[in-house]
mmCIF file as Biopython writes it, N, C-alpha, C and O atoms, coordinates in Angstrom:
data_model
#
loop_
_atom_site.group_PDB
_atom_site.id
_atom_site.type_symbol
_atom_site.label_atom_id
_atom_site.label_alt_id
_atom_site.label_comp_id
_atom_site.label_asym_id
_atom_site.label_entity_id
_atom_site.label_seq_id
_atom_site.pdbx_PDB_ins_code
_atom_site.Cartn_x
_atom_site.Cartn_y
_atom_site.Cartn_z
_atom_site.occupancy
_atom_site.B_iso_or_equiv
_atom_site.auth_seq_id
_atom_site.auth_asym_id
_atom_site.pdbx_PDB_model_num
ATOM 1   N N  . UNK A ? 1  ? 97.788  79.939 75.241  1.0 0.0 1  A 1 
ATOM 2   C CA . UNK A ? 1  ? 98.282  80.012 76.604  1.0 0.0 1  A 1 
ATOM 3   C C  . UNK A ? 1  ? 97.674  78.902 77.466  1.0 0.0 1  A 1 
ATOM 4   O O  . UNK A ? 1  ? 98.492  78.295 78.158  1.0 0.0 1  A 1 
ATOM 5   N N  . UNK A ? 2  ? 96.353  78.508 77.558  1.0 0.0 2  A 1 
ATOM 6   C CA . UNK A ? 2  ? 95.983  77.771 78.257  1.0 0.0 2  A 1 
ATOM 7   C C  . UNK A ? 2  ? 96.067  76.032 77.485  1.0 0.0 2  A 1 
ATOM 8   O O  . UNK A ? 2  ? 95.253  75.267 78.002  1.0 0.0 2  A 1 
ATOM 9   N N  . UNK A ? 3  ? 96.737  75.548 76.621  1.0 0.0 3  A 1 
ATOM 10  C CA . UNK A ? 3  ? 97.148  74.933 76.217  1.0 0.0 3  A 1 
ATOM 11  C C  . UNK A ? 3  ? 98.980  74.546 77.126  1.0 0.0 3  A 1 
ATOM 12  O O  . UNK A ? 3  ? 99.308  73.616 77.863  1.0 0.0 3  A 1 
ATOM 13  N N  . UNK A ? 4  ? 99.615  75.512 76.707  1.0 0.0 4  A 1 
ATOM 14  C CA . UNK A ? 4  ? 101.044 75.375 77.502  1.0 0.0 4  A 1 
ATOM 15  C C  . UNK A ? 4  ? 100.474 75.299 79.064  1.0 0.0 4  A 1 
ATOM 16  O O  . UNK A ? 4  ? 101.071 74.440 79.713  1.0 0.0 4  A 1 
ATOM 17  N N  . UNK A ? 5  ? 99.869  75.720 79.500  1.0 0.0 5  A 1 
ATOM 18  C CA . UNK A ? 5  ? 99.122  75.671 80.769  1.0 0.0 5  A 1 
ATOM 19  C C  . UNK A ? 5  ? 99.040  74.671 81.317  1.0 0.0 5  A 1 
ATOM 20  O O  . UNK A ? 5  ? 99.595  74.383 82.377  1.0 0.0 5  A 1 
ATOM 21  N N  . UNK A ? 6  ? 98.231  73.900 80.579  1.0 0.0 6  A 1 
ATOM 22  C CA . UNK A ? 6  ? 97.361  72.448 81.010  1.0 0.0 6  A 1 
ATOM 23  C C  . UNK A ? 6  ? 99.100  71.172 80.444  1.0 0.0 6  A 1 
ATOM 24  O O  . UNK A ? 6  ? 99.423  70.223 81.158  1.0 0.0 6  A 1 
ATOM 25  N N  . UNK A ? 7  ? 99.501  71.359 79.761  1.0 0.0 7  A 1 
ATOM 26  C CA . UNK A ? 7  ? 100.616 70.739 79.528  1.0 0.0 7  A 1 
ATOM 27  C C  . UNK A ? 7  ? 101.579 70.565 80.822  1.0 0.0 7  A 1 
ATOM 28  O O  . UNK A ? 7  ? 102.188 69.603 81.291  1.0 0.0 7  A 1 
ATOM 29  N N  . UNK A ? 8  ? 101.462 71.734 81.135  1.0 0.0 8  A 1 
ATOM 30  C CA . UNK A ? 8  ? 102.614 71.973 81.730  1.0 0.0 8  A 1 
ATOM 31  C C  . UNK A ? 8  ? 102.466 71.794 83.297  1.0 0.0 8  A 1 
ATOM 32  O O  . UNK A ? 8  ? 103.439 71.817 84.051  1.0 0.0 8  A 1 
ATOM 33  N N  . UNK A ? 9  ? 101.152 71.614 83.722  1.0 0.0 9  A 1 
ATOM 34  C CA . UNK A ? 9  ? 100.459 70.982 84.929  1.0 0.0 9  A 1 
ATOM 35  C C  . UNK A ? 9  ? 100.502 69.958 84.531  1.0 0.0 9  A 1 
ATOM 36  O O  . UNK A ? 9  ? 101.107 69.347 85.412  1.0 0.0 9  A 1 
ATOM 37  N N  . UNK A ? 10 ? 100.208 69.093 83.554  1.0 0.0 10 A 1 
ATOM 38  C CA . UNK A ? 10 ? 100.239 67.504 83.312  1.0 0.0 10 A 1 
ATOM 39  C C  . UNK A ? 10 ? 101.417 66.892 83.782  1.0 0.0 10 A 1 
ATOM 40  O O  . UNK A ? 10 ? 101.679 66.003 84.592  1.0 0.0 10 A 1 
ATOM 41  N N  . UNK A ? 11 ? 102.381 68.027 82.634  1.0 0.0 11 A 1 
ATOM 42  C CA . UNK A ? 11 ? 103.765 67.222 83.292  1.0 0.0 11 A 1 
ATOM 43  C C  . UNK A ? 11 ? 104.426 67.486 84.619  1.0 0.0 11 A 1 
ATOM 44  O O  . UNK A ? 11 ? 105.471 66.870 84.826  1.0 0.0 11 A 1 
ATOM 45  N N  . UNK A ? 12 ? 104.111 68.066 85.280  1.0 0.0 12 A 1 
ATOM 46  C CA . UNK A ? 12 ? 104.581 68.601 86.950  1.0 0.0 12 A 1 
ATOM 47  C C  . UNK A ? 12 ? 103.535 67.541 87.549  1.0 0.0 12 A 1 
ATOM 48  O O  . UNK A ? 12 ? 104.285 66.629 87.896  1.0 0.0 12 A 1 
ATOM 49  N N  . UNK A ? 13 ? 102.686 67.282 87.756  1.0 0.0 13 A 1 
ATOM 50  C CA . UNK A ? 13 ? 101.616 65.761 87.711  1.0 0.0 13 A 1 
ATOM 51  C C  . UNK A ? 13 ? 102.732 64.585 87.529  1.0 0.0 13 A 1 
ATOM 52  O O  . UNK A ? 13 ? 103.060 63.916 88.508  1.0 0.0 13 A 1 
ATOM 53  N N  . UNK A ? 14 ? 103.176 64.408 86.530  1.0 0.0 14 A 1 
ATOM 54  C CA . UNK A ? 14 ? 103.543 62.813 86.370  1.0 0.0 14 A 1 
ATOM 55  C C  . UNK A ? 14 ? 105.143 63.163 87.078  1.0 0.0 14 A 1 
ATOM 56  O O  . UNK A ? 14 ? 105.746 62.230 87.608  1.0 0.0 14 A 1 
ATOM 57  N N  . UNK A ? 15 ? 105.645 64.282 87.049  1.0 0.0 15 A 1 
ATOM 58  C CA . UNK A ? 15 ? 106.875 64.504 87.516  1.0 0.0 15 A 1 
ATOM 59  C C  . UNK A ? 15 ? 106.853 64.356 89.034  1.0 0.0 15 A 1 
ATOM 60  O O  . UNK A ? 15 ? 107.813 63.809 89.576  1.0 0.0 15 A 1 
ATOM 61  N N  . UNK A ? 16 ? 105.863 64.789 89.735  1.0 0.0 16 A 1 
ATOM 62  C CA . UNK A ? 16 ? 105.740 63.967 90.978  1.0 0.0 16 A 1 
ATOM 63  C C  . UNK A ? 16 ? 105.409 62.617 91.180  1.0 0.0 16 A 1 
ATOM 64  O O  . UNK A ? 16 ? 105.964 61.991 92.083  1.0 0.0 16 A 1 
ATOM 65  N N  . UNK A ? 17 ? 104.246 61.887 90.166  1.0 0.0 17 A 1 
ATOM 66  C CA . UNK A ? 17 ? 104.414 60.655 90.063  1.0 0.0 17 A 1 
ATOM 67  C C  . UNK A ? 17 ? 105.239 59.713 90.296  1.0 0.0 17 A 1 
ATOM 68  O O  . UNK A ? 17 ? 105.054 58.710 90.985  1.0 0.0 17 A 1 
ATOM 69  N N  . UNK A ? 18 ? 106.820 60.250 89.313  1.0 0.0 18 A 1 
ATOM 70  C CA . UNK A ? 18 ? 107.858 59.975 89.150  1.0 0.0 18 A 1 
ATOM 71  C C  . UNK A ? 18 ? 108.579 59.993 90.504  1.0 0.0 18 A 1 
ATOM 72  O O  . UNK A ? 18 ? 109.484 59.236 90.855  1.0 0.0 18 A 1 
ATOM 73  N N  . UNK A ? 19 ? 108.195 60.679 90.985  1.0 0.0 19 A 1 
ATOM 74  C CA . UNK A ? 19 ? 109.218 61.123 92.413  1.0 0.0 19 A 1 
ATOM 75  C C  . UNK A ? 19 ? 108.617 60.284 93.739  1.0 0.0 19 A 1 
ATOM 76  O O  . UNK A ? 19 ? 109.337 59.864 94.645  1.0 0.0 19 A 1 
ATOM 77  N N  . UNK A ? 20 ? 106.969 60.098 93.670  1.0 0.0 20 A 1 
ATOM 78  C CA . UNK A ? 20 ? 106.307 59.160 94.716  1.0 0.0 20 A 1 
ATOM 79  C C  . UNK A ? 20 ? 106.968 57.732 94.325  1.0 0.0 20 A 1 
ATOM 80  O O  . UNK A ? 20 ? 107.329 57.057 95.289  1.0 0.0 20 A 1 
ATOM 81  N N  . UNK A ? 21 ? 107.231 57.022 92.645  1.0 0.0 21 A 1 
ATOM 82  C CA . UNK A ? 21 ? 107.346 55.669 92.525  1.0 0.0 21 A 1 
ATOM 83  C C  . UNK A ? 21 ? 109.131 55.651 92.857  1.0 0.0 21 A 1 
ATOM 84  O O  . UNK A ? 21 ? 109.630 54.530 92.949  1.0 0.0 21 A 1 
ATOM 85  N N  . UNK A ? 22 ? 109.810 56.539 92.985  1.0 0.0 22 A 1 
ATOM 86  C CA . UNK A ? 22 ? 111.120 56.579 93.359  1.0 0.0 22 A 1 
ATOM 87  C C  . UNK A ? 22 ? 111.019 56.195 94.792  1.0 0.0 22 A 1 
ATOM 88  O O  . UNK A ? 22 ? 111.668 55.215 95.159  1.0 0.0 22 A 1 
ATOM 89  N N  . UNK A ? 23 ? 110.245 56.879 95.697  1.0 0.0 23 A 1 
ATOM 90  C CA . UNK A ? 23 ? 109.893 56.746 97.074  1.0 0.0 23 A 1 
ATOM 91  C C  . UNK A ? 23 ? 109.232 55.245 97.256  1.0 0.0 23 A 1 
ATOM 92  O O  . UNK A ? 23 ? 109.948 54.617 98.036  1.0 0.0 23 A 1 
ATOM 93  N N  . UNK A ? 24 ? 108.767 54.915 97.068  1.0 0.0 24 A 1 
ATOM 94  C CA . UNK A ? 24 ? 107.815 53.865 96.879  1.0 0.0 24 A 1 
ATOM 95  C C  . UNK A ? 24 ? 108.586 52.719 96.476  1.0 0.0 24 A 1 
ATOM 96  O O  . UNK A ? 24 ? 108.194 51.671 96.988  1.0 0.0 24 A 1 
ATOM 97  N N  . UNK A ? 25 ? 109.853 52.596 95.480  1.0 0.0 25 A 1 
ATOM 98  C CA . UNK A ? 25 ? 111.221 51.502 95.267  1.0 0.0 25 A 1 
ATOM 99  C C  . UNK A ? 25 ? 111.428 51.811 96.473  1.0 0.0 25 A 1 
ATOM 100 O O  . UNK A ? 25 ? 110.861 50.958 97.156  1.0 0.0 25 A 1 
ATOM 101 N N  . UNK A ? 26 ? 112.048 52.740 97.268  1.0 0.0 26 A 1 
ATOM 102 C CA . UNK A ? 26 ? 113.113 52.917 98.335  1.0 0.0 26 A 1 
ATOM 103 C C  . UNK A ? 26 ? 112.264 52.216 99.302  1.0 0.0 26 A 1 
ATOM 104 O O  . UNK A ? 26 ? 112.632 51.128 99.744  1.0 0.0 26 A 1 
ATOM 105 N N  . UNK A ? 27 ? 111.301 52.679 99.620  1.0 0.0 27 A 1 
ATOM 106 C CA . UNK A ? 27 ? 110.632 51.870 100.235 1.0 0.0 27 A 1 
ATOM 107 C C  . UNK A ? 27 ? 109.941 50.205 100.835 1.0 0.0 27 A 1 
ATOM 108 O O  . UNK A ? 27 ? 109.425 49.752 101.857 1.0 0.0 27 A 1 
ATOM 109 N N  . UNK A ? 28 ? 110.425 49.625 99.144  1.0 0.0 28 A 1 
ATOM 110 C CA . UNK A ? 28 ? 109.783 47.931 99.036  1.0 0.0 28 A 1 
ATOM 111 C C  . UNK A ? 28 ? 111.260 47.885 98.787  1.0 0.0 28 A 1 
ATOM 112 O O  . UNK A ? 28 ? 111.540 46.717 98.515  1.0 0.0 28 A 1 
ATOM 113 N N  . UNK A ? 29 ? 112.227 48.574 98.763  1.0 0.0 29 A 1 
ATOM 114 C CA . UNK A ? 29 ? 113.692 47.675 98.644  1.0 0.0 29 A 1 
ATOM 115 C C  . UNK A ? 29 ? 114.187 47.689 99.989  1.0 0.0 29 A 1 
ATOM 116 O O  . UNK A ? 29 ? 115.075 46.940 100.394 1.0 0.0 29 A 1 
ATOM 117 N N  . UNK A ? 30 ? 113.458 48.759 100.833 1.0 0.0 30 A 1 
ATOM 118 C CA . UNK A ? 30 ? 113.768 48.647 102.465 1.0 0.0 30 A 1 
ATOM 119 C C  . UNK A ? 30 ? 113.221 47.844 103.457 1.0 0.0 30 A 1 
ATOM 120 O O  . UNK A ? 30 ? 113.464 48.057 104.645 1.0 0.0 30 A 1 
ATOM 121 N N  . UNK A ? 31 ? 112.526 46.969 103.091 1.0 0.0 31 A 1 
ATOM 122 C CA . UNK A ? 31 ? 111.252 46.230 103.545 1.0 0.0 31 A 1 
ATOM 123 C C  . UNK A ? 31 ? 110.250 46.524 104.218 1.0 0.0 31 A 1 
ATOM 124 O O  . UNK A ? 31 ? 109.496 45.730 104.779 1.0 0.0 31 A 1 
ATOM 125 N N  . UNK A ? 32 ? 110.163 48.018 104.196 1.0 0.0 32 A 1 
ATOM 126 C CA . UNK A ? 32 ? 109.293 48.691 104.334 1.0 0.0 32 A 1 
ATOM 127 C C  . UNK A ? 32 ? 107.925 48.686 103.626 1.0 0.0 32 A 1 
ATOM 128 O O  . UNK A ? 32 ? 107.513 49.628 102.949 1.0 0.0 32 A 1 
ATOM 129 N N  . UNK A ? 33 ? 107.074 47.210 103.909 1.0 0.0 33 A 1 
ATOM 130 C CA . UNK A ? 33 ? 106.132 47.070 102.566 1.0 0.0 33 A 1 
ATOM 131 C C  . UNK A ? 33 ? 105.262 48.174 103.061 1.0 0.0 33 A 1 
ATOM 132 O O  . UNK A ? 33 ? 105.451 48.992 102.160 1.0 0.0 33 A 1 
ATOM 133 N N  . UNK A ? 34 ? 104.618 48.620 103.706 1.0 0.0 34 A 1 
ATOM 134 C CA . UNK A ? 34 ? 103.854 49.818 104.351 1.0 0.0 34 A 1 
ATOM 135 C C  . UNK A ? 34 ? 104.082 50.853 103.553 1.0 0.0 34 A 1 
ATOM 136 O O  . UNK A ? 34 ? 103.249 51.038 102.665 1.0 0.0 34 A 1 
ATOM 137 N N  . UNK A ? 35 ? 104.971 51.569 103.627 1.0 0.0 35 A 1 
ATOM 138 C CA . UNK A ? 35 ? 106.068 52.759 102.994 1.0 0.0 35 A 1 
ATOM 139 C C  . UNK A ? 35 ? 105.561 52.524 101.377 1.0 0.0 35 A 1 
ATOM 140 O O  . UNK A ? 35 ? 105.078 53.351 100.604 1.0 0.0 35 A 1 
ATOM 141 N N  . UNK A ? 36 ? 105.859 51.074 101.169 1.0 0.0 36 A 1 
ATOM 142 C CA . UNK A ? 36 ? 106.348 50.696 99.481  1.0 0.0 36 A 1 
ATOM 143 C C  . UNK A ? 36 ? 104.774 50.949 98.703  1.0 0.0 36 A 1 
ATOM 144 O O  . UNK A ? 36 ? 104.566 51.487 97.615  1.0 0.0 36 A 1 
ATOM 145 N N  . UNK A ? 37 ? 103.748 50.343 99.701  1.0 0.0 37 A 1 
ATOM 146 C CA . UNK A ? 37 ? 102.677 49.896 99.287  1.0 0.0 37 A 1 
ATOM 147 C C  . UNK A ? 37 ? 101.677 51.393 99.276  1.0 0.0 37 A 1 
ATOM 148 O O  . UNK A ? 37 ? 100.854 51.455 98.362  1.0 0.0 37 A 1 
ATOM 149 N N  . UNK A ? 38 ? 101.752 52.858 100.498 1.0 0.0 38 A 1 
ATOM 150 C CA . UNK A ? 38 ? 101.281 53.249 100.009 1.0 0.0 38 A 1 
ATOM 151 C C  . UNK A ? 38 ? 101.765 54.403 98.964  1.0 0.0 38 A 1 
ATOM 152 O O  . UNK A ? 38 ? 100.967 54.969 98.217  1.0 0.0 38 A 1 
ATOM 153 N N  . UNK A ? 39 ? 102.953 54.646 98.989  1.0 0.0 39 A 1 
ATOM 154 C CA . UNK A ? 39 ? 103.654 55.246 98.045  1.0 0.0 39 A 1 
ATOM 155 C C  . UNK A ? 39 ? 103.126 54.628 97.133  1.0 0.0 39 A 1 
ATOM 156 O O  . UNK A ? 39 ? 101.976 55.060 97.055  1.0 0.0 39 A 1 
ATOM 157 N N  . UNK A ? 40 ? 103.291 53.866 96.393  1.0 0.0 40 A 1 
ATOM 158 C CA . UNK A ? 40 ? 102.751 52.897 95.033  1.0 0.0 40 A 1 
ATOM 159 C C  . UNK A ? 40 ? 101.236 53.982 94.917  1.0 0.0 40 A 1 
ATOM 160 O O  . UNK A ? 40 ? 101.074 54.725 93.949  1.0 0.0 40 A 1 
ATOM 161 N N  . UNK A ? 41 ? 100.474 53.915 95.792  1.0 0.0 41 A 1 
ATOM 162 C CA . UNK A ? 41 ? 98.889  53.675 95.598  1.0 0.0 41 A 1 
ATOM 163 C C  . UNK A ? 41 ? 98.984  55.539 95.612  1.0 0.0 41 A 1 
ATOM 164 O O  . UNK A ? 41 ? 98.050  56.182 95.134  1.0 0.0 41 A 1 
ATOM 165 N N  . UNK A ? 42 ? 99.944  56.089 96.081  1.0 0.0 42 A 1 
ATOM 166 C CA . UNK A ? 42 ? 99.854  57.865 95.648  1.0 0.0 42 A 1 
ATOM 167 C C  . UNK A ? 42 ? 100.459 57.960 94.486  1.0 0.0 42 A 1 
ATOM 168 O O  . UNK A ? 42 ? 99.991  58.811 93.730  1.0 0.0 42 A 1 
ATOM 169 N N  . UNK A ? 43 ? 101.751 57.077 93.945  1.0 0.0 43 A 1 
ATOM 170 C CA . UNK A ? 43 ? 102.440 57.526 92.597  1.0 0.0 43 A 1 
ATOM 171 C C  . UNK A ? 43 ? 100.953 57.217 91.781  1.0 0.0 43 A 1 
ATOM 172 O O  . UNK A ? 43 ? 100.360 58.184 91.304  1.0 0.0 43 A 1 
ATOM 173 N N  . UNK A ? 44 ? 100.442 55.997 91.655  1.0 0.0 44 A 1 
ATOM 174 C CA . UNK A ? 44 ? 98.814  55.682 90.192  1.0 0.0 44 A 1 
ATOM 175 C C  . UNK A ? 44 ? 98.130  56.822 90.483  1.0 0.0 44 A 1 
ATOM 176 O O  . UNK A ? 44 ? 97.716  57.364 89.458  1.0 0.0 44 A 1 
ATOM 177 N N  . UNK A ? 45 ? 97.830  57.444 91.579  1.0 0.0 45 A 1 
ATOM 178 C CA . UNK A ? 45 ? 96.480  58.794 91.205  1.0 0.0 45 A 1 
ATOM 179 C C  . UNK A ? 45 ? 97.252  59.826 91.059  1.0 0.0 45 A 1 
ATOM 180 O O  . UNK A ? 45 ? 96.608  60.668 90.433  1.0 0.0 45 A 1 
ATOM 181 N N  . UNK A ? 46 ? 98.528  60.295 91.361  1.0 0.0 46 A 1 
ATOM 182 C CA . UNK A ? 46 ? 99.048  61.158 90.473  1.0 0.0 46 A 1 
ATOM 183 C C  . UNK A ? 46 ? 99.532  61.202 88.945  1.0 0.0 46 A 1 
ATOM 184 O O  . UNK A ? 46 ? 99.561  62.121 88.128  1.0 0.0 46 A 1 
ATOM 185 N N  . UNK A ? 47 ? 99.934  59.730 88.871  1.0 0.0 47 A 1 
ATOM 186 C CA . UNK A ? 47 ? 100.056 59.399 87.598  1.0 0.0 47 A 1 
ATOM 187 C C  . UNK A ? 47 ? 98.588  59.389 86.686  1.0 0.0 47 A 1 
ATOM 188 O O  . UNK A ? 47 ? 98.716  59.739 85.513  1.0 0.0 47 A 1 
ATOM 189 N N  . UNK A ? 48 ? 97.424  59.071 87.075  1.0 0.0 48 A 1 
ATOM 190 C CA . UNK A ? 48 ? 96.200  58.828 86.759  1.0 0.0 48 A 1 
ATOM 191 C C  . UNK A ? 48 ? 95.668  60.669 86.264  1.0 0.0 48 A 1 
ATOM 192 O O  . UNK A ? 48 ? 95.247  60.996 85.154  1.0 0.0 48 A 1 
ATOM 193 N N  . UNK A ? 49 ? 95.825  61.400 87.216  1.0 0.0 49 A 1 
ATOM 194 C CA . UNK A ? 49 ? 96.106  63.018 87.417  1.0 0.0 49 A 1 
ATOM 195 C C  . UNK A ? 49 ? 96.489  63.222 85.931  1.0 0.0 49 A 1 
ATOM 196 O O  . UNK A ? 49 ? 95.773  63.538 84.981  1.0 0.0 49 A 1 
ATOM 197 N N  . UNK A ? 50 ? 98.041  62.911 85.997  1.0 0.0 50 A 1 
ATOM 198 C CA . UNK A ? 50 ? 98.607  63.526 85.270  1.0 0.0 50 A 1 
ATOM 199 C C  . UNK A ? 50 ? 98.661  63.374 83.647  1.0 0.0 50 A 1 
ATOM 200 O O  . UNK A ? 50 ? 98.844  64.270 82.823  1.0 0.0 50 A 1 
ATOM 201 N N  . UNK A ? 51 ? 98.487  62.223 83.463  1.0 0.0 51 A 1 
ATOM 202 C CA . UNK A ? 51 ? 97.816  61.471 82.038  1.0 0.0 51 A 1 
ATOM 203 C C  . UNK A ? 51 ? 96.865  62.568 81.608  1.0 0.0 51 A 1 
ATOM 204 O O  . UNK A ? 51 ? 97.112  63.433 80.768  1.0 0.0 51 A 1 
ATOM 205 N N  . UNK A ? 52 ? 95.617  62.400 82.373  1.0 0.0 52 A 1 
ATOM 206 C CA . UNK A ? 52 ? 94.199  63.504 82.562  1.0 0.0 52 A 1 
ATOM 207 C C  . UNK A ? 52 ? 94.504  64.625 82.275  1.0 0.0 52 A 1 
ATOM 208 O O  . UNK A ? 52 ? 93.651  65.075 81.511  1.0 0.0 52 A 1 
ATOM 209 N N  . UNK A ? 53 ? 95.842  65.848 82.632  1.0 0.0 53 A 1 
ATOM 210 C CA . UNK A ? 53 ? 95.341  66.750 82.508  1.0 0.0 53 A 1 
ATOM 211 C C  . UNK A ? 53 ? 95.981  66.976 81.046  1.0 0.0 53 A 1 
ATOM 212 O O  . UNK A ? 53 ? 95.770  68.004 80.402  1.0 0.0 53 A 1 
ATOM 213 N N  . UNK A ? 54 ? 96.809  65.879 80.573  1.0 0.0 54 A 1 
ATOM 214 C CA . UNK A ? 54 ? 97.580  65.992 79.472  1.0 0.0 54 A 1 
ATOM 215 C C  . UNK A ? 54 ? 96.638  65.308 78.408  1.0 0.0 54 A 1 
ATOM 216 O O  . UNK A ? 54 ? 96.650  65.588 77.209  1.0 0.0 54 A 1 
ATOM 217 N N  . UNK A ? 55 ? 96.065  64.654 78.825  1.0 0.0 55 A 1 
ATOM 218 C CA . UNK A ? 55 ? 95.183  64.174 77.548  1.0 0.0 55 A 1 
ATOM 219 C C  . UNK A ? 55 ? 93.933  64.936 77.576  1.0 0.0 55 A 1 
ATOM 220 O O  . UNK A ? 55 ? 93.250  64.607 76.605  1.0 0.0 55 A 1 
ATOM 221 N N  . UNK A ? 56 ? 93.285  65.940 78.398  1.0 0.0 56 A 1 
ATOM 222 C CA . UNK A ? 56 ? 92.506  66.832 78.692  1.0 0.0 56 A 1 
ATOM 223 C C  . UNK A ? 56 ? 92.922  68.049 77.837  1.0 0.0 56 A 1 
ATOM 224 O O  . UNK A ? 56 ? 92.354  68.324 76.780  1.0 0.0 56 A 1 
ATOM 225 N N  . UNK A ? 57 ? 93.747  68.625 78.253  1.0 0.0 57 A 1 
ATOM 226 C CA . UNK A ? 57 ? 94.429  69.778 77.531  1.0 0.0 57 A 1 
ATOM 227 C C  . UNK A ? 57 ? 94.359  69.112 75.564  1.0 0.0 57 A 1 
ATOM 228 O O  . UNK A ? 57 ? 93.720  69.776 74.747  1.0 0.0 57 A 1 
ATOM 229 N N  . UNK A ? 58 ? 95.060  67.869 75.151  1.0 0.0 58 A 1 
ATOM 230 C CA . UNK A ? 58 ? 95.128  67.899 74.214  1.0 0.0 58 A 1 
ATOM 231 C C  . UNK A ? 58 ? 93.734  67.928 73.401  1.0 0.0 58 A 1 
ATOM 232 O O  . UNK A ? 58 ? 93.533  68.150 72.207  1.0 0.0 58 A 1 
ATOM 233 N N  . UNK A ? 59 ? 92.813  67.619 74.481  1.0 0.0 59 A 1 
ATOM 234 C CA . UNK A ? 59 ? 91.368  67.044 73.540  1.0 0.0 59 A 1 
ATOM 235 C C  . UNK A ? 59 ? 90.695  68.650 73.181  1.0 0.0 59 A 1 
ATOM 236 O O  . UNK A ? 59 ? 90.270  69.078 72.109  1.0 0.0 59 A 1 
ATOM 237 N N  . UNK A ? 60 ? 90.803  69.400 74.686  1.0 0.0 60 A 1 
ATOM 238 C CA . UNK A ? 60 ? 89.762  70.228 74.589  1.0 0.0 60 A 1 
ATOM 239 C C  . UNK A ? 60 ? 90.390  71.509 74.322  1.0 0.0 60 A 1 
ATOM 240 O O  . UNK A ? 60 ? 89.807  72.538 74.662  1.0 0.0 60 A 1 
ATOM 241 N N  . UNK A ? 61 ? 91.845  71.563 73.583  1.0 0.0 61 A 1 
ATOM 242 C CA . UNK A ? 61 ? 92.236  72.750 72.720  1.0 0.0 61 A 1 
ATOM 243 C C  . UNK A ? 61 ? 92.451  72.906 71.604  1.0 0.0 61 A 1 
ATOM 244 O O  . UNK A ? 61 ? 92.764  73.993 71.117  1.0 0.0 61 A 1 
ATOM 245 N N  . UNK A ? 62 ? 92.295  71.598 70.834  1.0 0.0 62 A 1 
ATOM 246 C CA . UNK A ? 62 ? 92.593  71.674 69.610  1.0 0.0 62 A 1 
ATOM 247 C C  . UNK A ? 62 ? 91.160  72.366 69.096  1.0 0.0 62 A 1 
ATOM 248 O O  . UNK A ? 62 ? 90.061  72.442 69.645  1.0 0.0 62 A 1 
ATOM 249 N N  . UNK A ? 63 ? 91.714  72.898 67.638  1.0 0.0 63 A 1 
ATOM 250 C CA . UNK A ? 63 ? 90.907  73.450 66.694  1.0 0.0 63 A 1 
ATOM 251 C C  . UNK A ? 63 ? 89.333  72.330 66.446  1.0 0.0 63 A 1 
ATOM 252 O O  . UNK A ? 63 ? 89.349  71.101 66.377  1.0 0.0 63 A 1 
ATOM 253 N N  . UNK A ? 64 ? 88.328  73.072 66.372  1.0 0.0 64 A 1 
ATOM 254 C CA . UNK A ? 64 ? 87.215  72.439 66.368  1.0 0.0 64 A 1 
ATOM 255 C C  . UNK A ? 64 ? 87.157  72.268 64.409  1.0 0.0 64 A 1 
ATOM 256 O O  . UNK A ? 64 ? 87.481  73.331 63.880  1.0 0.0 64 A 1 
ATOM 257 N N  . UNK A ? 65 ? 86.904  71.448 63.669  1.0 0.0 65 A 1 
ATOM 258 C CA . UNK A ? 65 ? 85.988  71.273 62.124  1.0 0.0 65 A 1 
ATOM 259 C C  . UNK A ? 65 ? 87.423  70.985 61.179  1.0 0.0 65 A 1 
ATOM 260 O O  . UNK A ? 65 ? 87.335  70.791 59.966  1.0 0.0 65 A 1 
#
């Protein structure tokens, strides 16, 4: 359970990622570099997040020996 858990927070993590660097195009295609630039700098620490809790989950549930 806490395996599907941590997965499944990882990917809701990069799935907002996904949704800040969508914001963040709309933004540097509007010339809105402000908008573009800090959108950008929230999609990497959610993306950074979300990597983490997915490569977290994979390390620290697998079978130990």
């Amino acid at each position: 359970m806490k395996k599907a858990l941590g997965f499944f927070a990882g990917f809701v993590l990069l799935a907002l990622a996904a949704g800040a660097a969508r914001t963040a195009m709309l933004g540097w295609g509007g010339d809105h570099t402000d908008v573009g630039f800090w959108w950008t700098v929230i999609a990497g620490f959610l993306t950074i997040a979300g990597l983490g809790a997915v490569v977290g989950t994979a390390i620290h549930t697998r079978k130990s020996g």
